[in-house]
Backbone as CSV, one residue per row, in Angstrom:
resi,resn,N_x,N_y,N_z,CA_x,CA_y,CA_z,C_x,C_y,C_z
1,UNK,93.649,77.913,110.905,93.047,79.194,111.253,94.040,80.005,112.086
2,UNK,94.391,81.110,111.697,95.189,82.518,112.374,94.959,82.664,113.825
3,UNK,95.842,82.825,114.463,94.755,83.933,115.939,94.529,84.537,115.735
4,UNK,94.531,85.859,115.108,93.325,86.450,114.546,91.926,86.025,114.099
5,UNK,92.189,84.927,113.532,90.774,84.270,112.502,90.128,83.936,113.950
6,UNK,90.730,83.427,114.784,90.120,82.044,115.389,89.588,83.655,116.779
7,UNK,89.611,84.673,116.845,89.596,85.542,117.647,88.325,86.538,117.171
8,UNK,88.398,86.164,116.231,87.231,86.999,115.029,85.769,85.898,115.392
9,UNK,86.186,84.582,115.004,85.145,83.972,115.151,84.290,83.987,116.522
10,UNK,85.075,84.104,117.631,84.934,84.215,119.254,83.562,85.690,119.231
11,UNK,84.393,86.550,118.796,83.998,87.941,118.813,82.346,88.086,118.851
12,UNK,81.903,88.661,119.841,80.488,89.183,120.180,79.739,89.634,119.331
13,UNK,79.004,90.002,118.008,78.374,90.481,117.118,77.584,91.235,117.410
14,UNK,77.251,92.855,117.365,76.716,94.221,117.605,75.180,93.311,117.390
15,UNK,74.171,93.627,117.850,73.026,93.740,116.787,72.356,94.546,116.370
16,UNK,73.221,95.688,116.170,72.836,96.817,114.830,73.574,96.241,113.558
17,UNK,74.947,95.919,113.991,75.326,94.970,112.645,74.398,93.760,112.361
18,UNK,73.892,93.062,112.873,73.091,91.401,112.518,72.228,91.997,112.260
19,UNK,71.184,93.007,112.908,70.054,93.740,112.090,70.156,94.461,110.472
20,UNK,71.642,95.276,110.451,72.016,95.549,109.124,71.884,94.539,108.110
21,UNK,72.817,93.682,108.275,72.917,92.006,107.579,71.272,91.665,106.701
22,UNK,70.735,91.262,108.311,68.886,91.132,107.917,68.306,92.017,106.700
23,UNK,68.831,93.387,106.871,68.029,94.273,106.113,68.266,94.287,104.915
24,UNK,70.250,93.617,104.425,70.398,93.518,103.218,69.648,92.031,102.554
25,UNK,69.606,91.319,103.481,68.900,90.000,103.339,67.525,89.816,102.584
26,UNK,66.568,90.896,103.587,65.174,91.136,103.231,65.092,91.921,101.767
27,UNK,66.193,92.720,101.560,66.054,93.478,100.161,66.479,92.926,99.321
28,UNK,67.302,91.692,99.390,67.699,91.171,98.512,66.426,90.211,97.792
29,UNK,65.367,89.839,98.868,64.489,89.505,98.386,64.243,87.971,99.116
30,UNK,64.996,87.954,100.364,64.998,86.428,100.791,64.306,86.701,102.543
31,UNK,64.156,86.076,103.238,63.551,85.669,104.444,64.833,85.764,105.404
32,UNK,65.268,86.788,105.901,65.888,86.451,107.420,66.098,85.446,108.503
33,UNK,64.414,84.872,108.443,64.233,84.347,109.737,64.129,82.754,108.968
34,UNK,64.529,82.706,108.217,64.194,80.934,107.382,65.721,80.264,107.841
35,UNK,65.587,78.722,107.965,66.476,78.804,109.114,67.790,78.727,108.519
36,UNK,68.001,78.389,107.146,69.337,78.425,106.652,69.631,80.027,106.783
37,UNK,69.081,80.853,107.087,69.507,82.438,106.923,69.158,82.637,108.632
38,UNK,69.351,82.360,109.540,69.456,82.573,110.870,70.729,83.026,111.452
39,UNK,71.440,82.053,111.232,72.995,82.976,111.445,73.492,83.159,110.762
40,UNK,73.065,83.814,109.402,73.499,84.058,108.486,74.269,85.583,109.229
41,UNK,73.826,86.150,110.010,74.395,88.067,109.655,75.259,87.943,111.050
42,UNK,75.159,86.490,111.754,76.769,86.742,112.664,77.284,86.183,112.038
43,UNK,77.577,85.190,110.938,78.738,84.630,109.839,79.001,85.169,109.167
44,UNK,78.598,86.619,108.457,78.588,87.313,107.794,79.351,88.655,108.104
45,UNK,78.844,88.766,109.464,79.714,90.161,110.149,80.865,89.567,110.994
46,UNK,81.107,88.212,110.804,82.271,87.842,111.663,83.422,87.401,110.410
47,UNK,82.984,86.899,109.266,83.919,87.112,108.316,84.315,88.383,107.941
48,UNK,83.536,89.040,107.628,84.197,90.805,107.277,84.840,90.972,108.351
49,UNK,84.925,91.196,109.367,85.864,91.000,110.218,87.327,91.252,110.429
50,UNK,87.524,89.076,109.520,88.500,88.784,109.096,88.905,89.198,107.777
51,UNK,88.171,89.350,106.894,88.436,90.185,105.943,89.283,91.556,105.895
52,UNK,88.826,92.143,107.157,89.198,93.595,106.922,90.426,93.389,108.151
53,UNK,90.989,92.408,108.644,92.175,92.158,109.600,93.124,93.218,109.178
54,UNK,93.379,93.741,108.305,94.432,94.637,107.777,94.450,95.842,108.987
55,UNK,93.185,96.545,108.741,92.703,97.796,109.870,93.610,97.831,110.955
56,UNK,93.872,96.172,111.570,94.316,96.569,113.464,95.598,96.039,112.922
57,UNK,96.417,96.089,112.044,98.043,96.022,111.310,98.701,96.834,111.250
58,UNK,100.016,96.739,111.657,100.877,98.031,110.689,102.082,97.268,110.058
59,UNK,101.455,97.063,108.767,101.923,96.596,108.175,103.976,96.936,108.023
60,UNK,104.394,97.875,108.423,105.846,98.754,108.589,106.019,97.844,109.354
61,UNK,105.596,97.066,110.563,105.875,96.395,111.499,107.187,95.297,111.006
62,UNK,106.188,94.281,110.002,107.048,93.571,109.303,108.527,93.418,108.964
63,UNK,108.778,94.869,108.636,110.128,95.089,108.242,111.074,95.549,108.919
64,UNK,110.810,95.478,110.330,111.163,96.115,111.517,112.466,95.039,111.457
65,UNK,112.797,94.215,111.325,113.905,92.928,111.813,114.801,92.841,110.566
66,UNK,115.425,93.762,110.596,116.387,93.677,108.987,117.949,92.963,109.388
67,UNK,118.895,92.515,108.055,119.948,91.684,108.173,120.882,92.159,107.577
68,UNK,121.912,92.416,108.242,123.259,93.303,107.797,123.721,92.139,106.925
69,UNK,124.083,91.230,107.326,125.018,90.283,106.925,124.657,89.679,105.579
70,UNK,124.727,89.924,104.959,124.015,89.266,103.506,125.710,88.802,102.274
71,UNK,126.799,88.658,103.242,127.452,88.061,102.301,128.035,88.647,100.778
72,UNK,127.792,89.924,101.231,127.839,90.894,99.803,127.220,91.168,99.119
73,UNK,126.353,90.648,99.028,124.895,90.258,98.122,124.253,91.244,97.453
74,UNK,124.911,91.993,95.907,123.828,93.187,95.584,122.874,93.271,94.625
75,UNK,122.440,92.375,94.531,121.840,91.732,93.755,119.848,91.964,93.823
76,UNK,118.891,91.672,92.649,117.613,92.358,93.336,116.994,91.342,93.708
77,UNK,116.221,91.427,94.980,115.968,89.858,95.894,114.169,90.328,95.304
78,UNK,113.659,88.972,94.891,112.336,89.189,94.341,111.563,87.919,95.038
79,UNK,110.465,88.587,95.406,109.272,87.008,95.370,107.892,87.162,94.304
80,UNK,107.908,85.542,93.669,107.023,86.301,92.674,105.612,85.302,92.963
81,UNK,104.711,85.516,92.706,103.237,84.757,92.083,102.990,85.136,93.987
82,UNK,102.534,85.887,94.409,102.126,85.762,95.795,100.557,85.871,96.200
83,UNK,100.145,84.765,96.253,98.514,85.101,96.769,98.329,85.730,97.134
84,UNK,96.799,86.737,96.898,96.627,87.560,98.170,94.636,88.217,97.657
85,UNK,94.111,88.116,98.619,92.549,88.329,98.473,92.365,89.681,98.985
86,UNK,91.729,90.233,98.520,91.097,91.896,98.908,89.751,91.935,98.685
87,UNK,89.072,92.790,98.743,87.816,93.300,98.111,88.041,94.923,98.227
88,UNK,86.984,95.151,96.808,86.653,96.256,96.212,85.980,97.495,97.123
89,UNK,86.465,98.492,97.668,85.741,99.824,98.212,84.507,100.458,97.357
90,UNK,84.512,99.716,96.232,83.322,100.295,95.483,82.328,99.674,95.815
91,UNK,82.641,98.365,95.516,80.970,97.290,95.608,81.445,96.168,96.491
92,UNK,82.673,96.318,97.308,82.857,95.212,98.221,82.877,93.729,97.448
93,UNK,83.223,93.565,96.310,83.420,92.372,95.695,84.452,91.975,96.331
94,UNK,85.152,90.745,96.131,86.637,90.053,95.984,87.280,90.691,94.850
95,UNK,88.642,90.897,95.028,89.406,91.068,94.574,90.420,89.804,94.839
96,UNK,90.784,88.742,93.476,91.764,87.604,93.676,93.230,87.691,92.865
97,UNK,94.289,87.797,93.311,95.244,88.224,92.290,96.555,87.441,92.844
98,UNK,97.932,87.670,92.052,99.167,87.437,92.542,99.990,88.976,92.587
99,UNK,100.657,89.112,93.191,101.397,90.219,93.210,103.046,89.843,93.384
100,UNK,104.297,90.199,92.416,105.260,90.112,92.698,105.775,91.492,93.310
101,UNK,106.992,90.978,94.468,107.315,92.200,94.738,109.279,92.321,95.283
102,UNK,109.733,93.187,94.368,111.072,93.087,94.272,111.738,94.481,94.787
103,UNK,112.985,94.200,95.113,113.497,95.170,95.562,115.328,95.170,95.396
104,UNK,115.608,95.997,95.272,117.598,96.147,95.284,118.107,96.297,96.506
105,UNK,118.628,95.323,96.984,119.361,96.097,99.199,119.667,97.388,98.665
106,UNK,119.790,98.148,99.671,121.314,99.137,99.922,121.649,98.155,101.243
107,UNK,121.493,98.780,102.332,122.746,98.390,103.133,122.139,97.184,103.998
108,UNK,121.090,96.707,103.664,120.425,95.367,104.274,119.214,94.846,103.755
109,UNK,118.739,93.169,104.214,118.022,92.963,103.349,116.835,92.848,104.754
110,UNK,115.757,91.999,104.056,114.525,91.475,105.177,114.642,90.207,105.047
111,UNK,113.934,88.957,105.764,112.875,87.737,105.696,112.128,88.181,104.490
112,UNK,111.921,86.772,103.667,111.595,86.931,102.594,110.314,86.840,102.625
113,UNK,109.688,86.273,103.898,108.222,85.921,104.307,107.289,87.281,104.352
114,UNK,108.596,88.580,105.346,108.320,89.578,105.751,107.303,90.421,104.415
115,UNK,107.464,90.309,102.916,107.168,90.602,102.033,105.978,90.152,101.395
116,UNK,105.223,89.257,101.797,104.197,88.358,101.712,103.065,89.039,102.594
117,UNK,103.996,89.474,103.978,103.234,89.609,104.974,102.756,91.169,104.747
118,UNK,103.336,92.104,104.212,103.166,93.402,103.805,102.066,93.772,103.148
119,UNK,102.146,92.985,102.114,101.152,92.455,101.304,99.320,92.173,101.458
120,UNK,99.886,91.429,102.373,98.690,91.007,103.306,98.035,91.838,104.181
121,UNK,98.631,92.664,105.202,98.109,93.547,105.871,97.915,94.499,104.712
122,UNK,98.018,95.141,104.041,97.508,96.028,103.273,96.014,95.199,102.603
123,UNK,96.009,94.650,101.918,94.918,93.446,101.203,94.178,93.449,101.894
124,UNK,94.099,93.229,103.404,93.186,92.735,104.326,92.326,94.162,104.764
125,UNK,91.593,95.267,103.603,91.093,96.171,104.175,90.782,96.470,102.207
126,UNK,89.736,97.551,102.588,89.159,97.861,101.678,89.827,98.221,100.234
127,UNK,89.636,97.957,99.135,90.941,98.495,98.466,90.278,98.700,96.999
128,UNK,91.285,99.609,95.755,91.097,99.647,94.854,93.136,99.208,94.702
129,UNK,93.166,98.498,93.418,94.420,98.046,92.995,95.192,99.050,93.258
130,UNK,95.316,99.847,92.433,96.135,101.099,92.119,96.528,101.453,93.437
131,UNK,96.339,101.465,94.792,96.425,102.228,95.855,96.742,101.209,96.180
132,UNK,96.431,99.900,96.026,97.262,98.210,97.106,98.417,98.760,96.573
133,UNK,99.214,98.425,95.154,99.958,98.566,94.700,101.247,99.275,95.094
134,UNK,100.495,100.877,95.014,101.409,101.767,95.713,102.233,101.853,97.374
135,UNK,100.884,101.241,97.984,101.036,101.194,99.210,101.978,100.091,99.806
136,UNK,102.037,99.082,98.937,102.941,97.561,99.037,104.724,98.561,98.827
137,UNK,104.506,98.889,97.614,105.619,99.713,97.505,106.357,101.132,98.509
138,UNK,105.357,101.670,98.666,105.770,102.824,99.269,106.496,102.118,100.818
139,UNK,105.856,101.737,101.278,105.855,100.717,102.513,107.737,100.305,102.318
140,UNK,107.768,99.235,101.325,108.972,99.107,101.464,109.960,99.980,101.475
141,UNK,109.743,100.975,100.489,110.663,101.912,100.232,110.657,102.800,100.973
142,UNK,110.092,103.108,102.440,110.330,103.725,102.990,111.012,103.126,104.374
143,UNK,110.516,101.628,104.373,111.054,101.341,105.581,112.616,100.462,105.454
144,UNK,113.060,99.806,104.147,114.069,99.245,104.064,115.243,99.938,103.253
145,UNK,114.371,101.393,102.711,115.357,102.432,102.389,116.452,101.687,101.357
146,UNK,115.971,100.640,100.174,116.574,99.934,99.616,117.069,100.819,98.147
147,UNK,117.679,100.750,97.264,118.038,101.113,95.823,117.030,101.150,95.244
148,UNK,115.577,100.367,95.144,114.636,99.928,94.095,113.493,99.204,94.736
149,UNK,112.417,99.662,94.218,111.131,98.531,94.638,110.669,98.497,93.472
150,UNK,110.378,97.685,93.252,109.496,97.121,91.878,107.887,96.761,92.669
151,UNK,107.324,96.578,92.227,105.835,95.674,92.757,104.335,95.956,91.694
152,UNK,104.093,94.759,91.583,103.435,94.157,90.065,102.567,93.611,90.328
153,UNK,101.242,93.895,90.194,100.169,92.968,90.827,99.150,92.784,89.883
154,UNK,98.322,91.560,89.609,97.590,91.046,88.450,96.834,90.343,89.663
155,UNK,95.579,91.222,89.123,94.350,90.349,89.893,92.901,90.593,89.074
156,UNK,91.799,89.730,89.504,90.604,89.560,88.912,89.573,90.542,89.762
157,UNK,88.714,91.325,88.966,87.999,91.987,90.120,86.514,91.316,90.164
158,UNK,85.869,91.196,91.631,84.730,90.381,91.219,83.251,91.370,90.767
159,UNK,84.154,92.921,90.876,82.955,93.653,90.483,82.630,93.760,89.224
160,UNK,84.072,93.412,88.337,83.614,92.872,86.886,83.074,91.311,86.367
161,UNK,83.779,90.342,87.247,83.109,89.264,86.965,81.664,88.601,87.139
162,UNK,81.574,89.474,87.988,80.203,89.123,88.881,78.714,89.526,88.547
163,UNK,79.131,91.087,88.006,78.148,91.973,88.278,78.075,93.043,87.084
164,UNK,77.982,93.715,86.382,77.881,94.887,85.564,78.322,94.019,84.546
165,UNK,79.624,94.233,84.189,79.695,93.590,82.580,79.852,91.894,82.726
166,UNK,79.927,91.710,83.661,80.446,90.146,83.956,81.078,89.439,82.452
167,UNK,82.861,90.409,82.650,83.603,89.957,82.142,84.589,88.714,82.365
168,UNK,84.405,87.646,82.618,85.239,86.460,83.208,86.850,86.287,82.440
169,UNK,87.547,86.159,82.856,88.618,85.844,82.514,89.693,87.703,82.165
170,UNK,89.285,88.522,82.648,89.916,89.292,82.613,90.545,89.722,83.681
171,UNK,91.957,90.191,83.752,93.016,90.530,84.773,93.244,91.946,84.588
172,UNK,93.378,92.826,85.603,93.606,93.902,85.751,95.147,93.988,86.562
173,UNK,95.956,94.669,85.269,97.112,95.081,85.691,97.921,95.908,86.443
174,UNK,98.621,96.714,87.497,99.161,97.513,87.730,100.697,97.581,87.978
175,UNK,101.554,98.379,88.065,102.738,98.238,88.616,103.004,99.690,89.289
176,UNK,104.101,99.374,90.128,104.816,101.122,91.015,106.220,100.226,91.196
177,UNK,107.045,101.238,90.292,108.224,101.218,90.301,109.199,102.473,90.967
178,UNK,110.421,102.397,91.961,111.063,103.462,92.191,112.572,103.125,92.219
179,UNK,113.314,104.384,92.758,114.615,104.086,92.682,114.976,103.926,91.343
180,UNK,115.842,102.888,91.324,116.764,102.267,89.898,115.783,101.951,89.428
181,UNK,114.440,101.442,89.784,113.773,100.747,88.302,112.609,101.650,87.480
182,UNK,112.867,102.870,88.554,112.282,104.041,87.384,112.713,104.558,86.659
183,UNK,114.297,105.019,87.161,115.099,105.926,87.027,115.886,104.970,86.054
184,UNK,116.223,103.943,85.566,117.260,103.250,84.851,116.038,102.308,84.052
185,UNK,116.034,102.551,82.887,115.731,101.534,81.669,116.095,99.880,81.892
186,UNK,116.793,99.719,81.983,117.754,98.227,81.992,117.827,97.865,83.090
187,UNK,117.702,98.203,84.264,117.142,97.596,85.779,115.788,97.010,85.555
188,UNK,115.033,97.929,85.173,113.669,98.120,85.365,113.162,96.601,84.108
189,UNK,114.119,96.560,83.137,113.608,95.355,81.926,114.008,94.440,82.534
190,UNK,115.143,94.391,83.478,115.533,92.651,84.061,114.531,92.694,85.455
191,UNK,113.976,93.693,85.818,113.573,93.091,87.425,111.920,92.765,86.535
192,UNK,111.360,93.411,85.323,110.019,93.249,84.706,110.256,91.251,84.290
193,UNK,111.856,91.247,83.438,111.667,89.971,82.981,111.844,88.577,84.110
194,UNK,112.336,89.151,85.198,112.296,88.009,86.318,111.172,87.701,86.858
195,UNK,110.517,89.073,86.794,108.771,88.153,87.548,108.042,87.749,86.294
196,UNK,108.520,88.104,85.157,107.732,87.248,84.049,106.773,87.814,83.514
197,UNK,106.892,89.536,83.119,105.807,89.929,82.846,106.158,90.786,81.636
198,UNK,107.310,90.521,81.470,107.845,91.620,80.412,108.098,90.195,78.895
């Protein structure tokens, strides 16, 4: 568990929020006060919480610690298959996916962790793909001021699996490409065929 997580769980619970909780409880058609549903709406408002950890992030933070020294290195530094959980601004489902995310130095690189972590603080707040996506990207490309960001994300939404068409097994695609891998054909096919999607 995070310090964050373990700081979330600590955390005092409103009871206009635990009353909210109740009210979705009672409409859903179940008993509040039955005892498996008792603390149900401080476990409930203390995970969203952690869920939405993104909010008190800045995610730019991350990339704050960059490395001159890279040995010459110009090459495009990629991480690929990266976990990462969200939920939906529409219906608050889960959102479960991998996201690769690549980039060309110019004049320095990051921690390769740092890119995971970007990721994450964005994820950790309300989201529709298309806007994680961009925002993973824009993020880099503004703060490591690199040649190229690539970033590719394939995830499941649970507002389709779950609920309306409850389509299972379908992945929703996006990508945001800049720099060289918009602007150049043949960047853009080797950084697509390294994360494996081309």
């Amino acid at each position: 568990m995070s310090n964050q997580s373990e700081a979330n769980y600590k955390v005092e619970v409103p009871e206009d929020v635990q009353e909210a909780i109740r009210t979705i409880i009672r409409w859903s058609g179940d008993d509040p006060t039955r005892e498996g549903l008792v603390e149900t709406p401080k476990r409930v408002a203390r995970a969203w919480k952690e869920y939405c950890e993104g909010y008190d992030e800045d995610p730019a933070f991350h990339l704050s610690r960059i490395f001159h020294e890279v040995g010459g290195y110009d090459e495009i530094v990629l991480l690929k298959d990266i976990p990462f959980q969200s939920h939906c601004e529409h219906h608050m489902a889960p959102i479960i996916g991998k996201a690769h995310i690549a980039y060309l130095p110019g004049d320095y690189v990051v921690g390769i962790s740092k890119l995971a972590r970007v990721l994450e603080a964005f994820a950790r707040r309300l989201q529709v793909q298309e806007r994680l996506t961009a925002q993973v990207a824009d993020c880099i490309w503004e703060n490591l001021k690199p040649l190229g960001v690539a970033v590719v994300v394939k995830a499941t939404h649970g507002c389709m699996t779950g609920r309306g068409v409850r389509t299972h097994g379908t992945d929703m695609l996006t990508s945001r490409m800049m720099g060289v891998f918009k602007r150049d054909e043949k960047s853009r096919e080797e950084v697509l065929r390294l994360m494996g999607v081309q």
